[in-house]
C-alpha positions as CSV (number, residue, x, y, z in Angstrom):
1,X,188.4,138.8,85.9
2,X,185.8,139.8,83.2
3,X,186.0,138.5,79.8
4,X,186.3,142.1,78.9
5,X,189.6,142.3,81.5
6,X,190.9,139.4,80.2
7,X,191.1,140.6,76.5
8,X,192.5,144.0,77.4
9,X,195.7,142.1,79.3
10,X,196.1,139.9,76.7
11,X,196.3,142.9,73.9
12,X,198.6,144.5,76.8
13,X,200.7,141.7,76.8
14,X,200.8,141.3,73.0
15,X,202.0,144.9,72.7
16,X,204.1,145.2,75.2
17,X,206.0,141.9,75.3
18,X,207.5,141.1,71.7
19,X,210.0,138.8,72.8
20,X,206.6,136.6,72.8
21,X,206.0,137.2,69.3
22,X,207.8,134.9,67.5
23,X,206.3,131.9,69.7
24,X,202.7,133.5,69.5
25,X,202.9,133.2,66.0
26,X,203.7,130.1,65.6
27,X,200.5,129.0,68.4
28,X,198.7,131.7,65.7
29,X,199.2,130.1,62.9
30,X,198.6,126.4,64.5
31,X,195.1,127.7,65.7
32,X,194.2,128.9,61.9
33,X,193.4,124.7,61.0
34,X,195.6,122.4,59.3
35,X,196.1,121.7,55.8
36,X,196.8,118.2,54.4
37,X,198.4,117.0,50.9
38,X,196.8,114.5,49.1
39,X,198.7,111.9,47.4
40,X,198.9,111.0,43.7
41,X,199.8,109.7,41.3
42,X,201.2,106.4,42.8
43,X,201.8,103.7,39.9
44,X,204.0,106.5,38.5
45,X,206.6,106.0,41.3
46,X,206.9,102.6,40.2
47,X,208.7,103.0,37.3
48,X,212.7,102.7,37.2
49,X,214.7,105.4,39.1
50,X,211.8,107.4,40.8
51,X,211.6,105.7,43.5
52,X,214.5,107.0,45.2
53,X,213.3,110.3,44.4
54,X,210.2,109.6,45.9
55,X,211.3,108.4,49.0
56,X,214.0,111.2,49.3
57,X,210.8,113.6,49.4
58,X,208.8,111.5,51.6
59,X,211.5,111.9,54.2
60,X,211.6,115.0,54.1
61,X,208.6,115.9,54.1
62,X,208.5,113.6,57.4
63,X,211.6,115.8,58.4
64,X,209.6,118.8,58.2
65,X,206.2,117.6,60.0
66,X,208.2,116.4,62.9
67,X,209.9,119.6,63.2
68,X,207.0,121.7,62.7
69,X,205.3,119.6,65.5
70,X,208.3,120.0,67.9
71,X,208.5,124.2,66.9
72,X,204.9,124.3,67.8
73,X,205.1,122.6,70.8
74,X,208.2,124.7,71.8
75,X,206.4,127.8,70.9
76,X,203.0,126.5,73.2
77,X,205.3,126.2,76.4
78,X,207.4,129.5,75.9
79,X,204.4,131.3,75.3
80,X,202.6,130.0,78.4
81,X,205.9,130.8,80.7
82,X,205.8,134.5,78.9
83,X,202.3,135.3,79.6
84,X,202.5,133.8,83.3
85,X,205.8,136.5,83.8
86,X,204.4,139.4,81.9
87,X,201.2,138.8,84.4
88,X,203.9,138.9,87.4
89,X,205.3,141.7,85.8
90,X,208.2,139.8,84.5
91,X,209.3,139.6,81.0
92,X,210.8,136.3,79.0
93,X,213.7,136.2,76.2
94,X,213.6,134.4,73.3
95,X,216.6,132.5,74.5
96,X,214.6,131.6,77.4
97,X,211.5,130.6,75.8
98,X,213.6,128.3,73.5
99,X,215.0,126.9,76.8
100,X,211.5,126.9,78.5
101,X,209.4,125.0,75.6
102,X,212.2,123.0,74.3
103,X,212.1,121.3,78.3
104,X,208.1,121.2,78.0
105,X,207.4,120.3,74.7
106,X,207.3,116.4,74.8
107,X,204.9,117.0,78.2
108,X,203.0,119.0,76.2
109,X,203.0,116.4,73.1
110,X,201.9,113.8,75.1
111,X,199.0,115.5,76.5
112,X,197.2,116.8,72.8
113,X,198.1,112.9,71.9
114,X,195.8,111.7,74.6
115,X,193.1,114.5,74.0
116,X,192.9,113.7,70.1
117,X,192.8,109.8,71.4
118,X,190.0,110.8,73.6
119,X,188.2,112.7,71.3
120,X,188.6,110.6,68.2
121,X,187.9,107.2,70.6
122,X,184.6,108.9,71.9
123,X,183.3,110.1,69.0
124,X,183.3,106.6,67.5
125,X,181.3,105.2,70.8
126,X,179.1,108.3,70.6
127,X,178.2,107.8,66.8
128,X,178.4,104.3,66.7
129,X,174.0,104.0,67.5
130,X,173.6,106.3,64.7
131,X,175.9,104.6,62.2
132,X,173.8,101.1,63.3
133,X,170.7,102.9,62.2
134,X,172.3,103.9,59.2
135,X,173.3,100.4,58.3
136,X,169.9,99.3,59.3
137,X,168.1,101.6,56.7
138,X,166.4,102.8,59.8
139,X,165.9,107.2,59.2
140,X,163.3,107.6,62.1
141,X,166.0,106.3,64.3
142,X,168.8,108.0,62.8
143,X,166.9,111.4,63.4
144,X,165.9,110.1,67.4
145,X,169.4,109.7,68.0
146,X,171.3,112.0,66.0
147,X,170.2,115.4,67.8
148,X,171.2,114.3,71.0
149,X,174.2,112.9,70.1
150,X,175.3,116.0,68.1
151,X,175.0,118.1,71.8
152,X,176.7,115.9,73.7
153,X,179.1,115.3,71.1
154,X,179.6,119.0,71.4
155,X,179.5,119.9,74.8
156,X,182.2,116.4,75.8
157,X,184.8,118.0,73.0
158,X,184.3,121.2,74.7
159,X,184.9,119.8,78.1
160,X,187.8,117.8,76.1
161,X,189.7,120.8,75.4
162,X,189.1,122.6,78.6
163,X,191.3,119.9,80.2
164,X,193.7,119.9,77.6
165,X,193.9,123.7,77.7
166,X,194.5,124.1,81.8
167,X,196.5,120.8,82.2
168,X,199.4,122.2,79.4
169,X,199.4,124.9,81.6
170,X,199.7,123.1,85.0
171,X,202.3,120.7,82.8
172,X,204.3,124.0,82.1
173,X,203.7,125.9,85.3
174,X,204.5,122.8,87.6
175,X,206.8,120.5,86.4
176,X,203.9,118.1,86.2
177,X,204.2,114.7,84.0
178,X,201.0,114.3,81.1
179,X,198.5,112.3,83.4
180,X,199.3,113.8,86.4
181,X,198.8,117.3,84.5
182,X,195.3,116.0,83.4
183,X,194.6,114.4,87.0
184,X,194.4,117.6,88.6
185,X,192.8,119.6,85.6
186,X,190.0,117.0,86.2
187,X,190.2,118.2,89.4
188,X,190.2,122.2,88.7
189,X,187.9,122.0,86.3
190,X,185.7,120.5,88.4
191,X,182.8,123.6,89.5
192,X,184.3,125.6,87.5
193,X,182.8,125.4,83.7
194,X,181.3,128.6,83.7
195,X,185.3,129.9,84.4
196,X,186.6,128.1,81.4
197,X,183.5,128.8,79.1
198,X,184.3,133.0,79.7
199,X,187.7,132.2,78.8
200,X,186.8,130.0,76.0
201,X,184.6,133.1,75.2
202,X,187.4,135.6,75.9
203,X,189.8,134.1,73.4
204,X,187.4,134.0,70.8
205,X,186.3,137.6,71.7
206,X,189.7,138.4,71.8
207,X,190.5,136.7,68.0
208,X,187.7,138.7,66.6
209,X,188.7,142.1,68.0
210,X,192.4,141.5,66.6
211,X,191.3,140.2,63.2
212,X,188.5,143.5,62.9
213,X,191.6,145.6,64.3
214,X,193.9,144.1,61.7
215,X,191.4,144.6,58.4
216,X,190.9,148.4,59.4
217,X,194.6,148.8,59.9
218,X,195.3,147.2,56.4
219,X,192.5,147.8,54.2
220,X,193.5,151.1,53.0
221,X,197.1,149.6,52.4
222,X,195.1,146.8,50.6
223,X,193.3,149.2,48.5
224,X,196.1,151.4,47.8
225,X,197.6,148.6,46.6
226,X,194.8,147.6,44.2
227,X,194.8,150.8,43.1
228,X,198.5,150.8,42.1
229,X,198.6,147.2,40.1
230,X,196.9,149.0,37.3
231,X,199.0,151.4,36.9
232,X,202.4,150.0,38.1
233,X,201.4,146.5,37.0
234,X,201.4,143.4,39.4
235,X,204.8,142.2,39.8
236,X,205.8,146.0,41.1
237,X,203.0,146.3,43.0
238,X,203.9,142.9,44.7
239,X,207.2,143.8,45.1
240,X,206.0,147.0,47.2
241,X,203.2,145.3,48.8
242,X,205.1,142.2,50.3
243,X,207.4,144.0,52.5
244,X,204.3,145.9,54.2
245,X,201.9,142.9,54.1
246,X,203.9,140.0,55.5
247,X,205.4,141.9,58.5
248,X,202.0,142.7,59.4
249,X,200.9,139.5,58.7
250,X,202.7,138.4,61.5
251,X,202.1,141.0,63.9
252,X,198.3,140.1,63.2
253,X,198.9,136.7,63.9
254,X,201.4,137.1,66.6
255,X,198.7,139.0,68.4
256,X,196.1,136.1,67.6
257,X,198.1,133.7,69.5
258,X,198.9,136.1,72.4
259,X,195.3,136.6,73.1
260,X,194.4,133.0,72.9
261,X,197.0,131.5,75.2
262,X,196.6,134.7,77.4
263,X,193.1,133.7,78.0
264,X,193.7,130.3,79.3
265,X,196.9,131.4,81.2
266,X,195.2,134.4,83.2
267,X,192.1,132.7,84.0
268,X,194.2,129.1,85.3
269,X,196.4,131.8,87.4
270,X,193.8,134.0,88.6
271,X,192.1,131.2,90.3
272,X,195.3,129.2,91.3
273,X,196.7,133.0,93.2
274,X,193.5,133.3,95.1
């Protein structure tokens, strides 16, 4: 399959499939970064009663990462099994993809732990010659070493998440446990880089076409919109605007995760049905 082919059945299975949506949006929205709260203001919480106020909304908020870890996580595995039917010309509830990722989800935990401990473990042994010159006041050295490391720190994170990407799917697709999932995407990845760089291509393609698709479809509305706060004022002109915006919002983004898992999926089953 063309990178070309590959975006078109992913759009295809976006539109066409929107049982998937609700997980795709989820994987969407997890592919859009990650945000982190600072904390503040701790000598504060030392005084008196706060504390238990404190700690009531540091449990919770604990409450809500872990659940937001497990829904994407859920959503990852439904949305693989729905892409691999739609491309057998099957189709997936959303019952079933609860049933689907909820069984995968620790699998698939387990294996983006062990890519971010790859990842985060070799970037320290890769940087750790230029942090030396650093410390050693050294720049000529620094410079030497830096370049290189920068490409191969690139091209080993992008070999990193290559693996991750196909073993989730052989995980998902067959019954595999974590390592043995990673074992044999080692193993499949192996002569096949310029497969998994098209698709890495393909689901960036395939983000760009959706977001320029998106901004065509809802500028005018954005304008429109613009237009009317000056006359209606912007608490009407919210009021109007939210119930168009935020359902497209998550169309938009639905279709964004679509595409993205699509890739991966398609190309790791288009090799594996030869």
């Amino acid at each position: 399959m063309s990178i070309v082919e590959i975006i078109k059945q992913g759009l295809h299975i976006a539109r066409t499939h929107k049982s998937l949506w609700l997980f795709a949006f989820v994987v969407g929205l997890g592919t859009g970064g990650s945000g982190g709260a600072g904390s503040g203001g701790g000598g504060q919480a030392a005084g008196g009663g706060r504390g238990f106020p404190v700690a009531v909304i540091l449990l919770a908020g604990l409450i809500v990462l872990l659940s937001a870890i497990v829904i994407k996580f859920v959503s990852e595995g439904a949305l693989i099994e729905g892409v691999t039917r739609a491309h057998r010309q099957g189709s997936l509830t959303v019952r079933e993809g609860f049933r689907v990722g909820w069984a995968n989800w620790g699998v698939l935990f387990r294996i983006s732990a062990i890519y971010f401990a790859a990842a985060f473990g070799s970037l320290i042994v890769l940087w750790a010659p230029c942090v030396i010159a650093i410390r050693l006041g050294n720049h000529t050295a620094f410079t030497l070493v830096a370049i290189p490391t920068a490409i191969v720190t690139a091209l080993w994170t992008l070999t990193l998440y290559m693996l991750q990407a196909f073993a989730s799917r052989i995980a998902v697709l067959e019954n595999r446990h974590a390592l043995d999932a990673i074992r044999k995407a080692r193993l499949f990845l192996h002569g096949r880089m310029l497969h998994a760089l098209k698709l890495t291509v393909a689901a960036f393609v395939g983000t760009l076409v959706v977001v320029f698709a998106g901004i065509v479809a809802l500028a005018p509305v954005a304008l429109l919109l613009v237009a009317a706060a000056k006359l209606l004022g912007g608490a009407l002109t919210l009021a109007i605007g939210l119930p168009i915006l935020v359902p497209a919002a998550f169309v938009l983004i639905a279709f964004i995760g679509t595409v993205q898992s699509a890739a991966w999926t398609l190309g790791y089953l288009t090799q594996t049905e030869r």
